[in-house]
C-alpha positions as protocol buffer text, in pm:
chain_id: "A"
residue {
  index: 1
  type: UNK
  ca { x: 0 y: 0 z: 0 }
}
residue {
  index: 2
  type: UNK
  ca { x: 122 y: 326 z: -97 }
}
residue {
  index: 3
  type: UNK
  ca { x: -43 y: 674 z: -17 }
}
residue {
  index: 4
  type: UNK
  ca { x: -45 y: 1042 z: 51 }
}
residue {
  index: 5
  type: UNK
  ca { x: -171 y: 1117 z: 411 }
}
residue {
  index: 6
  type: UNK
  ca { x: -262 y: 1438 z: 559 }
}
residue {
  index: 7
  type: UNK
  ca { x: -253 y: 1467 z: 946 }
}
residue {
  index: 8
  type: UNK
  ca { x: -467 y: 1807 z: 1050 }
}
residue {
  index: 9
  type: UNK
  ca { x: -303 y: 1975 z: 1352 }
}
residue {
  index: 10
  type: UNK
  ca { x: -491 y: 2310 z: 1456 }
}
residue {
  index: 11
  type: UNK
  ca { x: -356 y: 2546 z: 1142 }
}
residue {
  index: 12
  type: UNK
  ca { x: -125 y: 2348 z: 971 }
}
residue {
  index: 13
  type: UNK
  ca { x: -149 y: 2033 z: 759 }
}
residue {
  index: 14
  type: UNK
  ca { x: 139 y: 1773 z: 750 }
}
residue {
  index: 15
  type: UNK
  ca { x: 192 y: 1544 z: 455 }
}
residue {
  index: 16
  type: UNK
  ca { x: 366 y: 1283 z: 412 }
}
residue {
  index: 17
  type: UNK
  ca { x: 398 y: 964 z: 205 }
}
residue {
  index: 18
  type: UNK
  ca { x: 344 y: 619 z: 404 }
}
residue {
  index: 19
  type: UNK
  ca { x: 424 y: 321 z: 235 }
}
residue {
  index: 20
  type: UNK
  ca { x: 343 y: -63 z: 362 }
}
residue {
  index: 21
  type: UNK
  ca { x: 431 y: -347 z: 218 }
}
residue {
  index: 22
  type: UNK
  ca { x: 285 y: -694 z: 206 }
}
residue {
  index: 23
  type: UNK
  ca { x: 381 y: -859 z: 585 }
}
residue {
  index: 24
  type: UNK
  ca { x: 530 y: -534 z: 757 }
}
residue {
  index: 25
  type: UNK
  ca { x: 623 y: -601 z: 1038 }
}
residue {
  index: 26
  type: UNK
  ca { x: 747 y: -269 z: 1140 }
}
residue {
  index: 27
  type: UNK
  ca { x: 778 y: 99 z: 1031 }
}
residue {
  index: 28
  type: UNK
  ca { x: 1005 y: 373 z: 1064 }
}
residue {
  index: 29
  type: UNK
  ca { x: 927 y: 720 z: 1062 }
}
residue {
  index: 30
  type: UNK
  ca { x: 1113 y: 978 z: 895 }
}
residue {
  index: 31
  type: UNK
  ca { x: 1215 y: 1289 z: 1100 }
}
residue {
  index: 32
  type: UNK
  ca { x: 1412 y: 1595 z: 922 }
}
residue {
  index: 33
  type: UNK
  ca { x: 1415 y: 1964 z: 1045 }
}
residue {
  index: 34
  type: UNK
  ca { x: 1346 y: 2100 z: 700 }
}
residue {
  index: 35
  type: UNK
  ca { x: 990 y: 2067 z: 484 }
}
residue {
  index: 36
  type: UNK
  ca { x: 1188 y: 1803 z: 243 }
}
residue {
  index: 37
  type: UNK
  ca { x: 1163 y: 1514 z: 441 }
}
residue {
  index: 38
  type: UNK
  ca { x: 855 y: 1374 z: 233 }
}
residue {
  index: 39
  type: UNK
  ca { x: 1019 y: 1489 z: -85 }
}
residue {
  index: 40
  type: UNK
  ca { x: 1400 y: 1431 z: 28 }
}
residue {
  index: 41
  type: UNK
  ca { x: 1596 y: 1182 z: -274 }
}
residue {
  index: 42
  type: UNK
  ca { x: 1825 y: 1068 z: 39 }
}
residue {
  index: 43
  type: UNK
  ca { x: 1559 y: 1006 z: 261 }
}
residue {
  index: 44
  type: UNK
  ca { x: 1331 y: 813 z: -9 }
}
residue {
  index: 45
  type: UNK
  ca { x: 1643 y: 615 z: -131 }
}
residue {
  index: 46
  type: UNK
  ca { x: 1648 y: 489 z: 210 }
}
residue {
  index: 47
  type: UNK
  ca { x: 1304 y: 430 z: 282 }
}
residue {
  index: 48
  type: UNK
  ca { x: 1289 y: 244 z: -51 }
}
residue {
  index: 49
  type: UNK
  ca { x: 1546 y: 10 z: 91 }
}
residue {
  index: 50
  type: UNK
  ca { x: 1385 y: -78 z: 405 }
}
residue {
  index: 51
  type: UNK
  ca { x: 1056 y: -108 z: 231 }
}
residue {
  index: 52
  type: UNK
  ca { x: 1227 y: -371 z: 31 }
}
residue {
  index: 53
  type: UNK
  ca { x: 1377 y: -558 z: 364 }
}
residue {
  index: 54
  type: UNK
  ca { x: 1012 y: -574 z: 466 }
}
residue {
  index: 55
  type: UNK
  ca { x: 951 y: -260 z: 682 }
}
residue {
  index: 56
  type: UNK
  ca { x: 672 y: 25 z: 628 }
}
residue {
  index: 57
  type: UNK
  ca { x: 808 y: 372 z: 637 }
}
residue {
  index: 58
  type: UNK
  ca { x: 619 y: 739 z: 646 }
}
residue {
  index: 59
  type: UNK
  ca { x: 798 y: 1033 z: 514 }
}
residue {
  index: 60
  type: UNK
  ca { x: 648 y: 1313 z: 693 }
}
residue {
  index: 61
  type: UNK
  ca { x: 715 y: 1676 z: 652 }
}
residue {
  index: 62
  type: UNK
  ca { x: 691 y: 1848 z: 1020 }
}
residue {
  index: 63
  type: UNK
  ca { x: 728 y: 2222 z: 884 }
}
residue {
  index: 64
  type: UNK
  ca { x: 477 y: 2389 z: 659 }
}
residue {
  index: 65
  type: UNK
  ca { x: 597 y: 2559 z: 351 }
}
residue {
  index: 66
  type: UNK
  ca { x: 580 y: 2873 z: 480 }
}
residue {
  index: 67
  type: UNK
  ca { x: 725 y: 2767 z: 814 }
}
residue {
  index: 68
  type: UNK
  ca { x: 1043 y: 2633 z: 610 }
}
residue {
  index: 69
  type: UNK
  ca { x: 1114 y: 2953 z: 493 }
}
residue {
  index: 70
  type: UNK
  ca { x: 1209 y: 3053 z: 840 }
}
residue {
  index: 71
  type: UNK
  ca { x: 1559 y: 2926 z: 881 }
}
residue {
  index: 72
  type: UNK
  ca { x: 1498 y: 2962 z: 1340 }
}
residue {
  index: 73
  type: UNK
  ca { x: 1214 y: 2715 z: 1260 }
}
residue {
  index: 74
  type: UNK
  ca { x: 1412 y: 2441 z: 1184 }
}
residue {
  index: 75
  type: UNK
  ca { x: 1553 y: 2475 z: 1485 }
}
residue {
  index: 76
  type: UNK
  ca { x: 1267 y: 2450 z: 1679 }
}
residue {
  index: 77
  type: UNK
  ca { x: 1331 y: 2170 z: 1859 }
}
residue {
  index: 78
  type: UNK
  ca { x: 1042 y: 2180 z: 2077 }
}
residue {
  index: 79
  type: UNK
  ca { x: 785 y: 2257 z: 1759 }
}
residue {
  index: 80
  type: UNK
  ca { x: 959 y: 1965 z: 1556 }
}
residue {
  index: 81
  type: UNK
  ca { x: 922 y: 1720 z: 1833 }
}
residue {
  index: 82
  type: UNK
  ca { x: 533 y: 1806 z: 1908 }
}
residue {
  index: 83
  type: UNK
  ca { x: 458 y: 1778 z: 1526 }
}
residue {
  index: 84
  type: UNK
  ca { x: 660 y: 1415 z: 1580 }
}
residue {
  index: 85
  type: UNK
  ca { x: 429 y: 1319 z: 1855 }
}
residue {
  index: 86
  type: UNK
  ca { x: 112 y: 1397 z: 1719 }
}
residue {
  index: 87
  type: UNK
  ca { x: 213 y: 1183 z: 1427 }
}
residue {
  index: 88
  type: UNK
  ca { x: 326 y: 946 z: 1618 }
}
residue {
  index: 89
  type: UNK
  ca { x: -10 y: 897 z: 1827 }
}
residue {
  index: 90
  type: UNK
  ca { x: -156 y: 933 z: 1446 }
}
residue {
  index: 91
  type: UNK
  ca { x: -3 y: 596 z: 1373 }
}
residue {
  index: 92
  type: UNK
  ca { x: -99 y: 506 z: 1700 }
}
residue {
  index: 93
  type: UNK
  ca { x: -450 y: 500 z: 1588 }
}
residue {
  index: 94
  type: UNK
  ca { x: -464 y: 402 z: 1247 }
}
residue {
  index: 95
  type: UNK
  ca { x: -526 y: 37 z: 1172 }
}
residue {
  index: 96
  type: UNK
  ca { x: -270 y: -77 z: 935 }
}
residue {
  index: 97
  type: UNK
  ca { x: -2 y: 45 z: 1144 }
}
residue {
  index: 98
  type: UNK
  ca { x: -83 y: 53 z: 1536 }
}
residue {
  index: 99
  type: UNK
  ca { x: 19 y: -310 z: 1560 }
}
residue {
  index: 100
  type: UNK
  ca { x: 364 y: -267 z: 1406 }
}
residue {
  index: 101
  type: UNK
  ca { x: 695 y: -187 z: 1641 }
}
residue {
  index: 102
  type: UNK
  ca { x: 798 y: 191 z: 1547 }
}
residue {
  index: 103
  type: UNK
  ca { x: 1112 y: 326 z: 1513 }
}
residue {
  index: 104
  type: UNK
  ca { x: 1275 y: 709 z: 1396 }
}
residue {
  index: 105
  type: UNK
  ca { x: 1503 y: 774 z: 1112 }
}
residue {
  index: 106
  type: UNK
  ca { x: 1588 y: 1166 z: 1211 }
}
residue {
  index: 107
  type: UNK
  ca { x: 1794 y: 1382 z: 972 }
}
residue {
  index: 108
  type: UNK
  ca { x: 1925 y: 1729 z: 1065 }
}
residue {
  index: 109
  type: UNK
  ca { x: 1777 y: 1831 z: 1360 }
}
residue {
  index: 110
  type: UNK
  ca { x: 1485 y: 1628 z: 1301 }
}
residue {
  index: 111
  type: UNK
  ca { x: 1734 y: 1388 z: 1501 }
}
residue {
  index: 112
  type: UNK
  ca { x: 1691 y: 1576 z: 1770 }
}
residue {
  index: 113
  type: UNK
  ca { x: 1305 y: 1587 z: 1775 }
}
residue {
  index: 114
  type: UNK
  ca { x: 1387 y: 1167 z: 1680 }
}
residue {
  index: 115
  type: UNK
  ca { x: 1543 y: 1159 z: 2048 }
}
residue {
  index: 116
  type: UNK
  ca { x: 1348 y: 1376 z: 2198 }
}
residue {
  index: 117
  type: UNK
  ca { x: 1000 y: 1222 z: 2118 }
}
residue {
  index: 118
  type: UNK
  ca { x: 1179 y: 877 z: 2211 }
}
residue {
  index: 119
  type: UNK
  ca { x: 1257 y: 1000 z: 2577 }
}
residue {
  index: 120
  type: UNK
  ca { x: 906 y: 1143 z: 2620 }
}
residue {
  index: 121
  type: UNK
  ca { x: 746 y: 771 z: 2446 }
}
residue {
  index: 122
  type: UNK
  ca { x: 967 y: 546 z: 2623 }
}
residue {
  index: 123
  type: UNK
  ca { x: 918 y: 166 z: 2554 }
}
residue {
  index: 124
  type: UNK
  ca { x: 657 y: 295 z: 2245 }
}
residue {
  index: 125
  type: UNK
  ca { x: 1019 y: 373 z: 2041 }
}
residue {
  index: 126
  type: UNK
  ca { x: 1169 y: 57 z: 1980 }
}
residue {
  index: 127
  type: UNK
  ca { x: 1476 y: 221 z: 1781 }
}
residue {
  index: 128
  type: UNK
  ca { x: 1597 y: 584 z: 1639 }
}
residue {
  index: 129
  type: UNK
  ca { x: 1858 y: 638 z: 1396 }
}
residue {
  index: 130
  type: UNK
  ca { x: 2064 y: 958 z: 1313 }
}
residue {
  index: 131
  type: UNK
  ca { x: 2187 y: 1013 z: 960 }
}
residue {
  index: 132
  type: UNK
  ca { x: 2409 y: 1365 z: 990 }
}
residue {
  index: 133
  type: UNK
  ca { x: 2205 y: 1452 z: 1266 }
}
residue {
  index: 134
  type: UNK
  ca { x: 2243 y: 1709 z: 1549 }
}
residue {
  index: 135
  type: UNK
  ca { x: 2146 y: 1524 z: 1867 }
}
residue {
  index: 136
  type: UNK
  ca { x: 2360 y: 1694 z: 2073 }
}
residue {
  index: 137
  type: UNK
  ca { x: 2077 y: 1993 z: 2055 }
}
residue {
  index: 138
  type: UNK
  ca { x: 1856 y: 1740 z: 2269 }
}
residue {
  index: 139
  type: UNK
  ca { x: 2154 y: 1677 z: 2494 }
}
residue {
  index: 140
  type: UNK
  ca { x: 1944 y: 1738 z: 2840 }
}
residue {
  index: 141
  type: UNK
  ca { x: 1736 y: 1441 z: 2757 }
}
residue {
  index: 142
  type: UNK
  ca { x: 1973 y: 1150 z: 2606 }
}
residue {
  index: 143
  type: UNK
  ca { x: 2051 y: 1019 z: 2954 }
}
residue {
  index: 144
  type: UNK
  ca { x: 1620 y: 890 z: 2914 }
}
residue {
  index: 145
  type: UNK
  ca { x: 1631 y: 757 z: 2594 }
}
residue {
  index: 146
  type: UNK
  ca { x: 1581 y: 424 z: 2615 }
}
residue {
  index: 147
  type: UNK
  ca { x: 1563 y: 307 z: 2246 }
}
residue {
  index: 148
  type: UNK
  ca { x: 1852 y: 142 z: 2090 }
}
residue {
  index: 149
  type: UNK
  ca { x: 2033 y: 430 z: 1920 }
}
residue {
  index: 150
  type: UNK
  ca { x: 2243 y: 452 z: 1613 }
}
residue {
  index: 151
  type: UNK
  ca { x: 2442 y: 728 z: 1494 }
}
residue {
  index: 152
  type: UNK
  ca { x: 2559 y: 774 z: 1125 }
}
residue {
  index: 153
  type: UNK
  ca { x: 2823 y: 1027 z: 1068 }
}
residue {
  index: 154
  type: UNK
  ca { x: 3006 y: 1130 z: 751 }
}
residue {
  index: 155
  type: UNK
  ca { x: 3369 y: 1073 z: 807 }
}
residue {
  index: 156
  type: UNK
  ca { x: 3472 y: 1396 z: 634 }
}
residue {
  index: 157
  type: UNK
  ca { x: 3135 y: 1570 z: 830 }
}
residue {
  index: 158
  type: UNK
  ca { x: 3399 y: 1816 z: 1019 }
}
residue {
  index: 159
  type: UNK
  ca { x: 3275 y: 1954 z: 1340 }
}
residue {
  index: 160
  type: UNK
  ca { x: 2917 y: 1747 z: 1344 }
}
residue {
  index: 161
  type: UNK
  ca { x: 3147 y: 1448 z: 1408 }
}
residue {
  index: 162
  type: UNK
  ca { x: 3234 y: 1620 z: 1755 }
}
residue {
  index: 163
  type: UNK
  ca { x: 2868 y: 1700 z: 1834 }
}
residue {
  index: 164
  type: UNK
  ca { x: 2741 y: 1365 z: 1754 }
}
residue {
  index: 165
  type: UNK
  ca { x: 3037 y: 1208 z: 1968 }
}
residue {
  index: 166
  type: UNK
  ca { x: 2931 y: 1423 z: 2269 }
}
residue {
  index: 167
  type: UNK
  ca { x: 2607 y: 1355 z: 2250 }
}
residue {
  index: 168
  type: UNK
  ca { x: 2693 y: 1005 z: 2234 }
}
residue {
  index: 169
  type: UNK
  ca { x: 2868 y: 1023 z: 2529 }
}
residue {
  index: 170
  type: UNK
  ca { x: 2543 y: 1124 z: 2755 }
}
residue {
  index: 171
  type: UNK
  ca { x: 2344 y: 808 z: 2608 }
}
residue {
  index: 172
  type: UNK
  ca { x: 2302 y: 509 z: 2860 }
}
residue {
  index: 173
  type: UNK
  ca { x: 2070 y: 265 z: 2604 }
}
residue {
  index: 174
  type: UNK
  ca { x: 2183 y: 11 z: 2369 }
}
residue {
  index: 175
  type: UNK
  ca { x: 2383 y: 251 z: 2111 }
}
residue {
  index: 176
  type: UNK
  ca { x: 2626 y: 240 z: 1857 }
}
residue {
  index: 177
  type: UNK
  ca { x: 2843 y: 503 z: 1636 }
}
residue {
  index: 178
  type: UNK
  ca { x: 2884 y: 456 z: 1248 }
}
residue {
  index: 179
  type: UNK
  ca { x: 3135 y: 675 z: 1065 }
}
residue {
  index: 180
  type: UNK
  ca { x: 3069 y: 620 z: 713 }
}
residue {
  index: 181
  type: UNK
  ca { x: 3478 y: 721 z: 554 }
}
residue {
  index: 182
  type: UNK
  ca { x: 3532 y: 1005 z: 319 }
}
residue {
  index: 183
  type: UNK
  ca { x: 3143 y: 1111 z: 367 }
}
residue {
  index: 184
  type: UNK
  ca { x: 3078 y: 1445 z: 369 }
}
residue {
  index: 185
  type: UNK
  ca { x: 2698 y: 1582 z: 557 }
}
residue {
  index: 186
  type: UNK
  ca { x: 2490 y: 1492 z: 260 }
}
residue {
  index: 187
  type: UNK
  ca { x: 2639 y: 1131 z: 221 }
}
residue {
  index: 188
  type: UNK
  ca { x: 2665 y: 1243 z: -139 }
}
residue {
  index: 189
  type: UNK
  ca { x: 2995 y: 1011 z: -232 }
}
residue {
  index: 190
  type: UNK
  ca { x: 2970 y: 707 z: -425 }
}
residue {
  index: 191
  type: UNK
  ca { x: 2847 y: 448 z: -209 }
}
residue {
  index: 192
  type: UNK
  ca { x: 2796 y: 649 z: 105 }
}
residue {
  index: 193
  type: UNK
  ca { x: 2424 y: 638 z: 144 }
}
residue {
  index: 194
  type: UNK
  ca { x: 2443 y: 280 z: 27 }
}
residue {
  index: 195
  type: UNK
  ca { x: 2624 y: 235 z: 332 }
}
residue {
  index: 196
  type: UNK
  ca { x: 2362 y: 432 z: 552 }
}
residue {
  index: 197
  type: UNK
  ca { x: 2102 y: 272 z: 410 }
}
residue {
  index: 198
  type: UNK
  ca { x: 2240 y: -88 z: 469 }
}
residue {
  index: 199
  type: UNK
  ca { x: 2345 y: 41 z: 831 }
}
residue {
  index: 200
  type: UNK
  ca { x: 1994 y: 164 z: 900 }
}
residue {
  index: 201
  type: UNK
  ca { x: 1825 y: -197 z: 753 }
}
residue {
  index: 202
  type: UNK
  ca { x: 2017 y: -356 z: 968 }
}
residue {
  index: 203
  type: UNK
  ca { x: 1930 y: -237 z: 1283 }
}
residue {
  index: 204
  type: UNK
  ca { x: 1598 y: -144 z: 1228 }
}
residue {
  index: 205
  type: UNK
  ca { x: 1555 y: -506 z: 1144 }
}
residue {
  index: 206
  type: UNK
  ca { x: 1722 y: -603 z: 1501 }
}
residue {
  index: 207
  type: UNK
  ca { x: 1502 y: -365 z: 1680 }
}
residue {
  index: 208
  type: UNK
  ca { x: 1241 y: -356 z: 1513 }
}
residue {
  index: 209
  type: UNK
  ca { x: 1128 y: -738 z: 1321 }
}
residue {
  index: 210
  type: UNK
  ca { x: 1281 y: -975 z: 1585 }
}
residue {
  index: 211
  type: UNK
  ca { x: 1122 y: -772 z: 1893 }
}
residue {
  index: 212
  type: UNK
  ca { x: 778 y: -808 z: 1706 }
}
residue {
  index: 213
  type: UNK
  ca { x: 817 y: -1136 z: 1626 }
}
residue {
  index: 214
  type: UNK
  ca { x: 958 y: -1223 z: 2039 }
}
residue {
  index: 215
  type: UNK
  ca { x: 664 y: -992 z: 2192 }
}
């Protein structure tokens, strides 16, 4: 099942683009700090590959068109992570997806919101990856996260390297740090978001599949 979804929230209207495919058995919700999550070519690669491993994804885009244009909105981190919620609790109630385990793929500082929304939903989050992300602007709240965390980090990504390691630092879940070499912050070298794509199956599939499949 493919489709564009509309979620009404008092005077915006996010869209995104959820996709389900035969036997999901989880889904993972995009999260980027920008409008272009539901449009993004890096975020649909990899939402095409986990769709093929099996897993439902939702690009959603948190920001309004005419809230993109304002460059201190994306860094809103308390906006971006009440839009995430109240798609999250959308999910929550929608019958072709309430069942499945849910985990965040957060871009940006939408990987902030990602960890952010995961220490406020606790045991509902069953797994949050960052691609490039900034989680070290949620750094008063990593010490709650309890969902197993990955973070993907370009190797050439100069000075978001050192963020992401110190926000590292303050996580006490399951986590583990991925530096993808010669990968600059868009992943844009040959065979870079190959590799964040394959990193992100991966343990989406751990946290995600075998955790439905035990529980």
């Amino acid at each position: 099942m493919e489709k564009l979804v509309q979620i009404k929230h008092l005077h915006v209207v996010l869209e995104g683009m959820l996709k389900i495919p035969q036997s999901a058995q989880g889904i993972v919700l995009f999260a980027h700090g920008s409008g272009s999550s539901r449009l993004s070519p890096r975020n649909n690669f990899v939402a095409d590959i986990l769709n093929d491993a099996g897993l439902a994804t939702l690009l959603i885009d948190l920001l309004s068109e005419q809230e993109d244009e304002i460059y201190q909105t994306r860094f809103d981190i308390d906006l971006l992570t009440e839009r995430l919620n109240i798609v999250i609790q959308w999910l929550k109630k929608q019958s072709a997806t309430q069942n499945l385990g849910l985990g965040i793929f957060g871009s940006s500082t939408g990987a902030a919101a990602a960890l952010r929304s995961a220490s406020e939903m606790g045991k509902e989050i069953k797994a949050v990856v960052s691609r490039g992300g900034r989680p070290d602007l949620a750094i008063d709240i990593l010490d709650k996260v309890t969902a197993p965390t990955l973070f993907i980090v370009g190797g050439s990504d100069y000075g978001v390297i050192e963020l992401n390691q110190k926000a590292y630092e303050r996580l006490i879940c399951l986590k583990k740090f991925e530096i993808i070499p010669h990968a600059t912050h868009l992943f844009e070298e040959p065979g870079c978001l190959e590799e964040v794509a394959r990193l992100a199956k991966e343990w989406f599939n751990e946290h995600l599949i075998s955790k439905k499949r035990v529980g």
